[in-house]
N, CA and C atoms as a LAMMPS dump frame, in Angstrom:
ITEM: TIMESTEP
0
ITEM: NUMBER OF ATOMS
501
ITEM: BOX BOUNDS ff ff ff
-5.0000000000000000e+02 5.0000000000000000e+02
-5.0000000000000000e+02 5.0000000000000000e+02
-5.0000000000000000e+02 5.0000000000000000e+02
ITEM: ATOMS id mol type element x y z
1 1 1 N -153.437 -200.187 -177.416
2 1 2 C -153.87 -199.081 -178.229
3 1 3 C -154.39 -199.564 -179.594
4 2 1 N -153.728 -200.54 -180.022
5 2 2 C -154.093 -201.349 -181.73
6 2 3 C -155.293 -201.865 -181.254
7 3 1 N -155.281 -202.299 -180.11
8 3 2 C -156.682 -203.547 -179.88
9 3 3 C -158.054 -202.438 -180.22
10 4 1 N -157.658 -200.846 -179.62
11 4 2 C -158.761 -199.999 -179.104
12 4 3 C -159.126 -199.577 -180.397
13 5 1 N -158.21 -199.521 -181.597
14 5 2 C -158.55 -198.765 -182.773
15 5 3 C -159.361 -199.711 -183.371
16 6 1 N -158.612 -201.109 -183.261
17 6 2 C -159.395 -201.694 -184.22
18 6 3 C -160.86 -201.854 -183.933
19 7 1 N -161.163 -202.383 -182.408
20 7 2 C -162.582 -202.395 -181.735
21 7 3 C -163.356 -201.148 -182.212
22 8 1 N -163.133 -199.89 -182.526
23 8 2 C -163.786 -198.824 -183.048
24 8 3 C -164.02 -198.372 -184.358
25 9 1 N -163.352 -199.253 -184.946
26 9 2 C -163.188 -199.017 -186.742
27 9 3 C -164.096 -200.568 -186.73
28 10 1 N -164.124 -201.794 -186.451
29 10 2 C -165.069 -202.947 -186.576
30 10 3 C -166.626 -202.198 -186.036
31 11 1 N -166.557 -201.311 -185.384
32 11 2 C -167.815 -201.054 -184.408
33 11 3 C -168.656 -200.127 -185.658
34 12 1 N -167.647 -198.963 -185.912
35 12 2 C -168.11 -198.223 -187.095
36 12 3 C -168.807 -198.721 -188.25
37 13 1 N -167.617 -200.081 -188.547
38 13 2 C -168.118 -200.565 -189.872
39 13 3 C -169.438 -201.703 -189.789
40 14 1 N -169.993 -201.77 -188.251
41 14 2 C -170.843 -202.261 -188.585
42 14 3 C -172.113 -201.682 -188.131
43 15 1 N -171.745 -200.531 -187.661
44 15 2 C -172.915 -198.939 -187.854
45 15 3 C -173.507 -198.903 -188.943
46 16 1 N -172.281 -198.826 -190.148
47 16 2 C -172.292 -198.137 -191.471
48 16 3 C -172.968 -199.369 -191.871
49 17 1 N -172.829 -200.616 -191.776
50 17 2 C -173.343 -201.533 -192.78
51 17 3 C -174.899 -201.703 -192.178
52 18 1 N -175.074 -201.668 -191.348
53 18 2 C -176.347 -201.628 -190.598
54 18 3 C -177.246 -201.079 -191.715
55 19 1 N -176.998 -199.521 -191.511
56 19 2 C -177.548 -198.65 -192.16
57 19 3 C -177.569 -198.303 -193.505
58 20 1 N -176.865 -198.838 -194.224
59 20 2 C -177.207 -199.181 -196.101
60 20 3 C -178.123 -199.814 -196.371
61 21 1 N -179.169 -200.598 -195.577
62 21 2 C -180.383 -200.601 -196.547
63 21 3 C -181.362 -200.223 -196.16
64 22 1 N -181.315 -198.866 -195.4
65 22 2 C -181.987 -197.959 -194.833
66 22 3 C -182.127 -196.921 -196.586
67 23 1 N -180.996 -196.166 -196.377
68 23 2 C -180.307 -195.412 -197.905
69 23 3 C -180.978 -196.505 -198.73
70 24 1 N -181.044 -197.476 -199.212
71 24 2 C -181.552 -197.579 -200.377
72 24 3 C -182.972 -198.137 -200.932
73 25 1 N -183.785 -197.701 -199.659
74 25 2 C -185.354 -198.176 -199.731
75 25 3 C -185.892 -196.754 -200.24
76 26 1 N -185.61 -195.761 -200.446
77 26 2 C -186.109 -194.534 -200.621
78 26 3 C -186.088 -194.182 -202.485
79 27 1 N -187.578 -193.883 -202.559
80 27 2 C -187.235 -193.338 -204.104
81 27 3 C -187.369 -192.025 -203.976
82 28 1 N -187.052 -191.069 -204.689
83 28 2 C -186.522 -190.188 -204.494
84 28 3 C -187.397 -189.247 -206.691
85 29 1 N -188.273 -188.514 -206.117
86 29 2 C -188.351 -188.18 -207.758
87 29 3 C -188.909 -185.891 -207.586
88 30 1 N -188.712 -185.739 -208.212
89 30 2 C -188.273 -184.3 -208.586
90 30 3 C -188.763 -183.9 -209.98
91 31 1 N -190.345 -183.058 -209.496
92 31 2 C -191.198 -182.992 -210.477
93 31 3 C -190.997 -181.317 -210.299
94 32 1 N -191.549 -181.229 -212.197
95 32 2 C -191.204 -179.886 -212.679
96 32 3 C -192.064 -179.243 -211.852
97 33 1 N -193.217 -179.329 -211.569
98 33 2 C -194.355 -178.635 -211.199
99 33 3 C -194.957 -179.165 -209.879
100 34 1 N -195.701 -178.115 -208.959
101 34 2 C -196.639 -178.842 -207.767
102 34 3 C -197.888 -179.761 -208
103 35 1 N -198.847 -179.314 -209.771
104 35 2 C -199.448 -180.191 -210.406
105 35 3 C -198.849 -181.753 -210.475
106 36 1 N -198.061 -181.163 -210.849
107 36 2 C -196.995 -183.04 -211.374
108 36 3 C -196.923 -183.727 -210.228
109 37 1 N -196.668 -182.885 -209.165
110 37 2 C -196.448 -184.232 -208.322
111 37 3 C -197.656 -184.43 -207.466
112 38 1 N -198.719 -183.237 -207.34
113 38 2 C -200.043 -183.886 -206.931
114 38 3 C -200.619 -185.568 -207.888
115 39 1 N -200.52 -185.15 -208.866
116 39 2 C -201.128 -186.238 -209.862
117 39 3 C -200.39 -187.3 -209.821
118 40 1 N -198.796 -187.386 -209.328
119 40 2 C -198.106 -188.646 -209.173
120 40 3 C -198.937 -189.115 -207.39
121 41 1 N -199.046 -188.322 -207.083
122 41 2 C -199.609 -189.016 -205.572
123 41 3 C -200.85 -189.128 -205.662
124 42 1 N -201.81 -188.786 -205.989
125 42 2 C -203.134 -189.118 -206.502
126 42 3 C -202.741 -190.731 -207.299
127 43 1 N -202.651 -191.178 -208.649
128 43 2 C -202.309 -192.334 -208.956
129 43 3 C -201.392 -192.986 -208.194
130 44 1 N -200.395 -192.993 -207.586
131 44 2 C -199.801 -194.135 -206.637
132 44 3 C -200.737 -194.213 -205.926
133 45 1 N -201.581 -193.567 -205.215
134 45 2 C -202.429 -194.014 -204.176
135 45 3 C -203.965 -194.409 -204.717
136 46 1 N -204.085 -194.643 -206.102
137 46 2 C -205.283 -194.873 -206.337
138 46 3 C -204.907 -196.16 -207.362
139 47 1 N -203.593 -196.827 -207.468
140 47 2 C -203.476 -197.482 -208.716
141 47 3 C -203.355 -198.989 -207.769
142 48 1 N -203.415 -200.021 -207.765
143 48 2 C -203.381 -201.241 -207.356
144 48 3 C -202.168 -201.887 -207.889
145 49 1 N -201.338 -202.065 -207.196
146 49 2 C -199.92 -203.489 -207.461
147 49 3 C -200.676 -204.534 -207.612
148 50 1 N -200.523 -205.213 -208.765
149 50 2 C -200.862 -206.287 -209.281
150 50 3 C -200.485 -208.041 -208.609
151 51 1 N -198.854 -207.541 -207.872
152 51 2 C -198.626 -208.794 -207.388
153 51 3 C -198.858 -208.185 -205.67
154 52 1 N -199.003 -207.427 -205.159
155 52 2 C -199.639 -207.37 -203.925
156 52 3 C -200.895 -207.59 -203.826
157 53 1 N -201.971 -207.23 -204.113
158 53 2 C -203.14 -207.105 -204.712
159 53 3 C -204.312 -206.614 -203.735
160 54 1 N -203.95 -206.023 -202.905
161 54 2 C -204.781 -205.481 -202.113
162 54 3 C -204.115 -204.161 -201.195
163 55 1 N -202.917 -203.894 -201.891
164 55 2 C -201.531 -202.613 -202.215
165 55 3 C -201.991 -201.826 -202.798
166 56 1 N -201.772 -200.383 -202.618
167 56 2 C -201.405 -199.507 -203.779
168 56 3 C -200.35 -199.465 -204.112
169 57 1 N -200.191 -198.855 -205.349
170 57 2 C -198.588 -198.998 -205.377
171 57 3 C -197.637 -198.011 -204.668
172 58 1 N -198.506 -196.66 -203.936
173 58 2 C -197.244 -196.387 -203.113
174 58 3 C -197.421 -197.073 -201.817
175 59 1 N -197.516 -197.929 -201.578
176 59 2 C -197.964 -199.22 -200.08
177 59 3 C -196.795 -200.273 -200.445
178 60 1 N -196.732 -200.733 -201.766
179 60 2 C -195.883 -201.905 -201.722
180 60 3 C -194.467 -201.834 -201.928
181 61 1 N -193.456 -202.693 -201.671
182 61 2 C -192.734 -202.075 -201.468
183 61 3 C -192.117 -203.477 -202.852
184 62 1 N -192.675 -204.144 -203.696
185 62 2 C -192.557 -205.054 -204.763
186 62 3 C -191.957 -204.184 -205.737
187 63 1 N -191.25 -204.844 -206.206
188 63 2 C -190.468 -204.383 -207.646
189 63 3 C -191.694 -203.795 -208.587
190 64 1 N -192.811 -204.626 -208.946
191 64 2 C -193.442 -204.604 -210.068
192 64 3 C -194.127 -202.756 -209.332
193 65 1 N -194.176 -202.864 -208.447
194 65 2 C -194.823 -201.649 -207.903
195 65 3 C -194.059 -199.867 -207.952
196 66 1 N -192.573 -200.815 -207.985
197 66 2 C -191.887 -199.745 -208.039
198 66 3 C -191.373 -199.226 -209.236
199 67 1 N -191.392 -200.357 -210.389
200 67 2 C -191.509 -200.221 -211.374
201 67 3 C -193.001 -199.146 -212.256
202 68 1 N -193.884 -199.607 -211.893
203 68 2 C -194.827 -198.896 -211.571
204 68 3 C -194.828 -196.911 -211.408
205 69 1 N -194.514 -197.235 -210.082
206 69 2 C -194.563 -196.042 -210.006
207 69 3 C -193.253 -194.895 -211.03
208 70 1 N -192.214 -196.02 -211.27
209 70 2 C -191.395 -195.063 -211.817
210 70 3 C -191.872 -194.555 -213.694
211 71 1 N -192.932 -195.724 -214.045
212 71 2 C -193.571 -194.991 -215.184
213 71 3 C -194.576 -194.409 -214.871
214 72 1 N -195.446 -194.605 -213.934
215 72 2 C -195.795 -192.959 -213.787
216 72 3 C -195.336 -191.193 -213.651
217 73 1 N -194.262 -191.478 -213.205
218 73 2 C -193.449 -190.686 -213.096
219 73 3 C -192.758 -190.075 -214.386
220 74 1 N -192.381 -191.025 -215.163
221 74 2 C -191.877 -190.575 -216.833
222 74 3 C -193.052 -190.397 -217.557
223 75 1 N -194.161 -190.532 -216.97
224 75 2 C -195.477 -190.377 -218.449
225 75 3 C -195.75 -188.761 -217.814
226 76 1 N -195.497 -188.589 -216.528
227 76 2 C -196.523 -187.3 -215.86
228 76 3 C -195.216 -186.538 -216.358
229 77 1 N -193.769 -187.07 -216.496
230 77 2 C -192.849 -185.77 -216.688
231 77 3 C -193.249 -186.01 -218.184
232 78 1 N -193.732 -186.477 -219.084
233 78 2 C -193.218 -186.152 -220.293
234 78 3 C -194.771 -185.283 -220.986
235 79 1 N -195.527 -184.989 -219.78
236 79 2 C -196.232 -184.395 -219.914
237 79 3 C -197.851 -184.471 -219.791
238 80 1 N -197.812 -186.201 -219.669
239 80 2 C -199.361 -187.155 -219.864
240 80 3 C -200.337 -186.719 -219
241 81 1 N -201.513 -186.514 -219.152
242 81 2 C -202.846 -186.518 -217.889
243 81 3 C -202.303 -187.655 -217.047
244 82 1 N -203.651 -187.836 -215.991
245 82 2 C -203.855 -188.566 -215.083
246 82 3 C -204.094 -189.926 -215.87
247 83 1 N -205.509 -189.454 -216.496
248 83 2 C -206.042 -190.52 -217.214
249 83 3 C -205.117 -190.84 -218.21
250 84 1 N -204.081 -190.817 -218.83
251 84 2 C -203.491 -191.071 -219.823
252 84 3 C -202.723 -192.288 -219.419
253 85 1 N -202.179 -191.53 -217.623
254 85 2 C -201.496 -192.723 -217.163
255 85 3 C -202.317 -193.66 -216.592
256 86 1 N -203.317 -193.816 -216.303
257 86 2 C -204.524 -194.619 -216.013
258 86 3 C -204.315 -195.883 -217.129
259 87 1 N -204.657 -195.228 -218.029
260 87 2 C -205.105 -195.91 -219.415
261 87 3 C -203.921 -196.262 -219.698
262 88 1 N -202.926 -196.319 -219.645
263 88 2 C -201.446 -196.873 -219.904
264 88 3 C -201.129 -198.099 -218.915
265 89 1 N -201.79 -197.648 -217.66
266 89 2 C -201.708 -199.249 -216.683
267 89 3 C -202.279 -200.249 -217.019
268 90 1 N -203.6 -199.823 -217.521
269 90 2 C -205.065 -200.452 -217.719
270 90 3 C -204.622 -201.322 -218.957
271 91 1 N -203.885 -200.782 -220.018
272 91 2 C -203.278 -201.744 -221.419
273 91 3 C -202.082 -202.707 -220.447
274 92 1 N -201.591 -202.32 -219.946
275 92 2 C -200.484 -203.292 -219.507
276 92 3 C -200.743 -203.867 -218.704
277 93 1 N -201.388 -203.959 -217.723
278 93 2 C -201.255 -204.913 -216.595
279 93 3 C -202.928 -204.857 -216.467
280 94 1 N -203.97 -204.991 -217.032
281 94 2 C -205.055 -205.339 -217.029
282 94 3 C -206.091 -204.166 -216.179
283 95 1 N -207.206 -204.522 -215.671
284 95 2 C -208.626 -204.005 -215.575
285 95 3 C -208.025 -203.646 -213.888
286 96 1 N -207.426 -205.013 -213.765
287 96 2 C -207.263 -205.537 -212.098
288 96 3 C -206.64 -204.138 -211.193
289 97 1 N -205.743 -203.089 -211.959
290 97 2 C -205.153 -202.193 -211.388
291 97 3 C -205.589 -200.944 -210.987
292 98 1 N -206.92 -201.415 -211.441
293 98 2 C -207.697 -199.983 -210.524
294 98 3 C -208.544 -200.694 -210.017
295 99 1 N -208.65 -199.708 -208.492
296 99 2 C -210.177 -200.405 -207.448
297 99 3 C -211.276 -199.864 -208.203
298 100 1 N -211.924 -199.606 -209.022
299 100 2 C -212.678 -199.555 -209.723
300 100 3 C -213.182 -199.906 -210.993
301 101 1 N -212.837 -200.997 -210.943
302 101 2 C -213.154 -201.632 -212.505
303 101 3 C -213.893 -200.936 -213.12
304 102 1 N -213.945 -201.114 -215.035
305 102 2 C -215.592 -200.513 -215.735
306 102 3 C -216.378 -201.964 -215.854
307 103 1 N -217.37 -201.604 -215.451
308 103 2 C -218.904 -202.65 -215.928
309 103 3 C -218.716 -203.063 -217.565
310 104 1 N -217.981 -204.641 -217.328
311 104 2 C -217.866 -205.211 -218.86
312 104 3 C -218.291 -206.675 -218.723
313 105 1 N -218.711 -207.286 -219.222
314 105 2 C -219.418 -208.97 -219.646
315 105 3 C -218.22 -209.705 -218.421
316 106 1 N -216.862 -209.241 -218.666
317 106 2 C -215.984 -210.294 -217.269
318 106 3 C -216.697 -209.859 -216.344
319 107 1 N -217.032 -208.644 -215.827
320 107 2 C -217.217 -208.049 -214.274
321 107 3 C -219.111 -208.364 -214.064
322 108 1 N -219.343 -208.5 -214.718
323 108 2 C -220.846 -209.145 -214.61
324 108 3 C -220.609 -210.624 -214.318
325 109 1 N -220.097 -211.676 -214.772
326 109 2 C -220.033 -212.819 -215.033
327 109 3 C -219.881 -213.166 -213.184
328 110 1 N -218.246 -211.915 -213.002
329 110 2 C -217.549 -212.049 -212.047
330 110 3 C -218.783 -212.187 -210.669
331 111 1 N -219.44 -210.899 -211.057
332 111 2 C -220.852 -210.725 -209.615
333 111 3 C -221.812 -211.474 -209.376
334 112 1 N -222.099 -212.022 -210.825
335 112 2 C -223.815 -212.724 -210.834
336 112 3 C -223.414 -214.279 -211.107
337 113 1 N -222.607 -214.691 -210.956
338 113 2 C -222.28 -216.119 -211.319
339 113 3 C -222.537 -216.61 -209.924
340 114 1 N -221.764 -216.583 -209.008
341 114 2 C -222.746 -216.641 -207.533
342 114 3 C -224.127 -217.044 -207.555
343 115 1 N -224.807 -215.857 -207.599
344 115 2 C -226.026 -215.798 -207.585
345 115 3 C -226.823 -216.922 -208.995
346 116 1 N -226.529 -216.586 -209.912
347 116 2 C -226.805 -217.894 -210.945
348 116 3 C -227.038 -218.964 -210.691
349 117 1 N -225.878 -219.587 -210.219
350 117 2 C -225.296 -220.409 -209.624
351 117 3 C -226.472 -221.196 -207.996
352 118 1 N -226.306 -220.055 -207.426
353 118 2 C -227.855 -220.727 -206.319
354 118 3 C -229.112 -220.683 -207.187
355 119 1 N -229.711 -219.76 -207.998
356 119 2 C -230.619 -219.739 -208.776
357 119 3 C -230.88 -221.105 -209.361
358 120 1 N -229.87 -221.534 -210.282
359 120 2 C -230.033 -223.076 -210.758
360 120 3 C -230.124 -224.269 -210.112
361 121 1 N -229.391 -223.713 -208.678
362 121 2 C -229.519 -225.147 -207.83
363 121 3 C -231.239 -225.181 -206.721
364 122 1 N -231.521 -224.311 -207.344
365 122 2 C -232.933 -224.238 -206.695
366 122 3 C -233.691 -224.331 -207.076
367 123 1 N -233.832 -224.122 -208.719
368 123 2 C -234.679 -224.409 -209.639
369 123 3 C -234.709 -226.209 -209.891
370 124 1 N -233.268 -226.574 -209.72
371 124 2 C -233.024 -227.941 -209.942
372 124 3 C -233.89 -228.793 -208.852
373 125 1 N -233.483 -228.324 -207.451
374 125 2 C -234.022 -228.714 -206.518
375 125 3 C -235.748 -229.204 -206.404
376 126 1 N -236.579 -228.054 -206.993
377 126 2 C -237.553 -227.682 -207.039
378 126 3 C -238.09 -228.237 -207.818
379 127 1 N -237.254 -228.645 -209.294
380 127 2 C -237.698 -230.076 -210.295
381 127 3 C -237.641 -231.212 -210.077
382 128 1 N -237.124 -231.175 -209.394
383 128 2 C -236.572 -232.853 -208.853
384 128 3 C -237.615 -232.89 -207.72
385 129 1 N -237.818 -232.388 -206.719
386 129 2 C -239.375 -232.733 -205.924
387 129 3 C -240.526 -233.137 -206.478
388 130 1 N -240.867 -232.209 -207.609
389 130 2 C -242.198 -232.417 -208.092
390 130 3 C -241.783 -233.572 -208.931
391 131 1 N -240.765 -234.06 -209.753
392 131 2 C -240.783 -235.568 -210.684
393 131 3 C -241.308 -236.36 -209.385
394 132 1 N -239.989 -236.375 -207.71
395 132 2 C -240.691 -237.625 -207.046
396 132 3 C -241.981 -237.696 -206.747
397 133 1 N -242.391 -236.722 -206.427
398 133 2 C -244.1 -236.321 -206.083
399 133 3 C -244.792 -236.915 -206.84
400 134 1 N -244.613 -236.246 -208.13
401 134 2 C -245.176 -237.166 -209.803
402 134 3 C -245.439 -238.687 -209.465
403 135 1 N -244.194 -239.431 -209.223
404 135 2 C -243.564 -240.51 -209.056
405 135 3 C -244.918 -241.901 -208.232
406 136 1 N -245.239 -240.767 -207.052
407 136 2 C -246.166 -241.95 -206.212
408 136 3 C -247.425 -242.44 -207.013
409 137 1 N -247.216 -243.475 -207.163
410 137 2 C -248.433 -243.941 -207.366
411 137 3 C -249.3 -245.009 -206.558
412 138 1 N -250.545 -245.172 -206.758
413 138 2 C -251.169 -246 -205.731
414 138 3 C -251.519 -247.558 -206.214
415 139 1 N -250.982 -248.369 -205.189
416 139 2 C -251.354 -249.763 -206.019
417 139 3 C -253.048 -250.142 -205.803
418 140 1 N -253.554 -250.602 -206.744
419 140 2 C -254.749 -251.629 -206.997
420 140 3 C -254.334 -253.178 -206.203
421 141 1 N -255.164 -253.252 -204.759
422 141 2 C -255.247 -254.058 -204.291
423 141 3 C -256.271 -255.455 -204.676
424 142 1 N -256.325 -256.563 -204.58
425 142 2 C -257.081 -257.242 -205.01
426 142 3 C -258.129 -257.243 -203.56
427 143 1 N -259.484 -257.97 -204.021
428 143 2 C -260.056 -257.98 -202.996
429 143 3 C -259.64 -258.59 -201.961
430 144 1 N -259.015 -259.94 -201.851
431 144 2 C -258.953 -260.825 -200.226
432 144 3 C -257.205 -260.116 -199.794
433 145 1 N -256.722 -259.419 -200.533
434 145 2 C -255.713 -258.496 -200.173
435 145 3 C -256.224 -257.191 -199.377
436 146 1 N -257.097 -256.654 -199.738
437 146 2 C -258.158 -255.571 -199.195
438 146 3 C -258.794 -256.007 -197.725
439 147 1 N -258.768 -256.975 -198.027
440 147 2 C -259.67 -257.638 -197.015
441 147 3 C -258.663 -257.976 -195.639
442 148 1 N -257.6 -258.244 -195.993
443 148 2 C -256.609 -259.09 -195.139
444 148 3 C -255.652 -257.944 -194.573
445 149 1 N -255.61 -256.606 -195.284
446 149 2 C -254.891 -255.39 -194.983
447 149 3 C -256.052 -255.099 -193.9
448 150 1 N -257.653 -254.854 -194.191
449 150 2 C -258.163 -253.886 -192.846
450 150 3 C -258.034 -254.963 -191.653
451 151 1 N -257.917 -256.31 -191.961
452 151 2 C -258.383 -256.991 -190.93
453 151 3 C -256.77 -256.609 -189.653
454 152 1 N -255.839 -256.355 -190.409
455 152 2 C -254.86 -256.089 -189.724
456 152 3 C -254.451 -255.153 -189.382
457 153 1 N -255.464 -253.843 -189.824
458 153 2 C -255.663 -252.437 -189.447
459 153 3 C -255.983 -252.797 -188.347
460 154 1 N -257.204 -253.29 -187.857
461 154 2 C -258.065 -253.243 -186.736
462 154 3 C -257.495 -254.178 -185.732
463 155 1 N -256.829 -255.337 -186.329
464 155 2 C -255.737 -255.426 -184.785
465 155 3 C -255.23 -254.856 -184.428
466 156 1 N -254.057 -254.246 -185.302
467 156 2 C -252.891 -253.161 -184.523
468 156 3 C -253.895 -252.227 -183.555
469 157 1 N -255.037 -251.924 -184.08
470 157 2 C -256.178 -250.216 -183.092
471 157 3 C -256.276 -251.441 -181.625
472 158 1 N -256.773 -252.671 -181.957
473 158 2 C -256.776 -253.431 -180.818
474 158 3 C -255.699 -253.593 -179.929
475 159 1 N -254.514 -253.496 -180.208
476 159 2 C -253.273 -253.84 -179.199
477 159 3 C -253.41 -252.646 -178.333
478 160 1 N -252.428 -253.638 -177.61
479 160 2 C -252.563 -252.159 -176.122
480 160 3 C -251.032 -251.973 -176.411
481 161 1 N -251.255 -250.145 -176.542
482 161 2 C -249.525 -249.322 -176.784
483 161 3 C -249.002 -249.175 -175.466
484 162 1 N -247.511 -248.631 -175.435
485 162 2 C -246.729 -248.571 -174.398
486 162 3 C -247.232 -248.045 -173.219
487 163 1 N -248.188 -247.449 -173.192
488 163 2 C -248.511 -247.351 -172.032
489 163 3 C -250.309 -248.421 -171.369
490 164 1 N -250.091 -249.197 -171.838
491 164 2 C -251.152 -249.924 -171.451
492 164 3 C -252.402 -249.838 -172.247
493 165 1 N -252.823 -248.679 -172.727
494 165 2 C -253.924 -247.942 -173.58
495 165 3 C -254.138 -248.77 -174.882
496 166 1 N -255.402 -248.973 -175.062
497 166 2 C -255.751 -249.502 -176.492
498 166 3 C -255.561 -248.142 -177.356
499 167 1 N -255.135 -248.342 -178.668
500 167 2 C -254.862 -247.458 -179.376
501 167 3 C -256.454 -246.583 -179.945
C-alpha cells in the first residue's frame, strides 16, 4: 500500500514539474482600453528584436524582446501614441528596430556601396586596358633584319601543314 502511494505522489510530482515551464512562458498584460491594446499589438508586431533580428518582438521569445515589449506596454499605459513608442525604441536600440528604416546618409551608403563598388571596378578595369593598348608599340627594324624576317615569312607559306597542304 506505501509502495502504491508513493508511486502516485512521485508520478504527480513529476506531472506538476513537467508543467511549470509551460505557466511561466506566458506574459500576461491588462490594458485600460480596446485602443491600448490594439496599439500594443500593432507595435509588437511591427517592432524588430534587435538580438533576433529577423523577429518581431511578439515572435521572439529573447529577454531583450520581452523586455521590449513590457515598455511598450508602460509607455501605451501611461498614455503615449504609437509613434511616441516608436520613437522611444528608435533612441534606444537604434534605426535597426523598425522594418522600415528612414532614408539617411547610413542607409544610402548601406544600398549604393554595392553598386559603387562594381562601378569602380569597371571603370578601373576599363583604364587599365586602354594604358596596355597605349602600351604597344612597334619596333623599327633594320634593313637586313627586314630582309631576313620576310625571307622566313615565305618559308613557313612554303612548308607543307598537317595535313600535307602548302600553306
Amino acid at each position: 500500500m506505501i509502495k502504491r502511494i508513493t508511486a502516485i505522489l512521485l508520478g504527480l510530482s513529476l506531472v506538476l514539474a513537467a508543467a511549470l515551464p509551460v505557466s511561466a512562458a506566458i506574459d500576461v498584460y491588462e490594458f485600460k482600453t480596446l485602443e491600448q491594446e490594439q496599439a500594443f499589438h500593432n507595435l509588437t508586431a511591427t517592432l524588430r528584436c534587435p538580438k533576433c533580428q529577423n523577429n518581431t518582438i511578439a515572435d521572439s521569445n529573447a529577454e531583450l524582446a520581452k523586455d521590449m515589449r513590457q515598455k511598450a506596454f508602460d509607455l501605451l499605459s501611461e498614455g503615449k501614441s504609437e509613434q511616441d513608442v516608436v520613437d522611444y525604441m528608435i533612441a534606444r536600440y537604434g534605426n535597426f528596430v523598425t522594418y522600415d528604416p528612414p532614408l539617411m546618409l547610413s542607409t544610402i551608403i548601406l544600398w549604393a556601396g554595392p553598386l559603387l563598388f562594381v562601378l569602380i571596378g569597371f571603370t578601373v578595369l576599363v583604364m587599365r586596358s586602354r594604358k596596355n593598348g597605349e602600351k604597344q608599340t612597334t619596333v623599327k627594324l633594320k634593313a637586313d633584319e627586314e630582309q631576313r624576317l620576310k625571307s622566313l615569312l615565305e618559308e613557313m607559306e612554303q612548308q607543307p601543314n598537317n595535313n600535307g597542304k602548302v600553306k
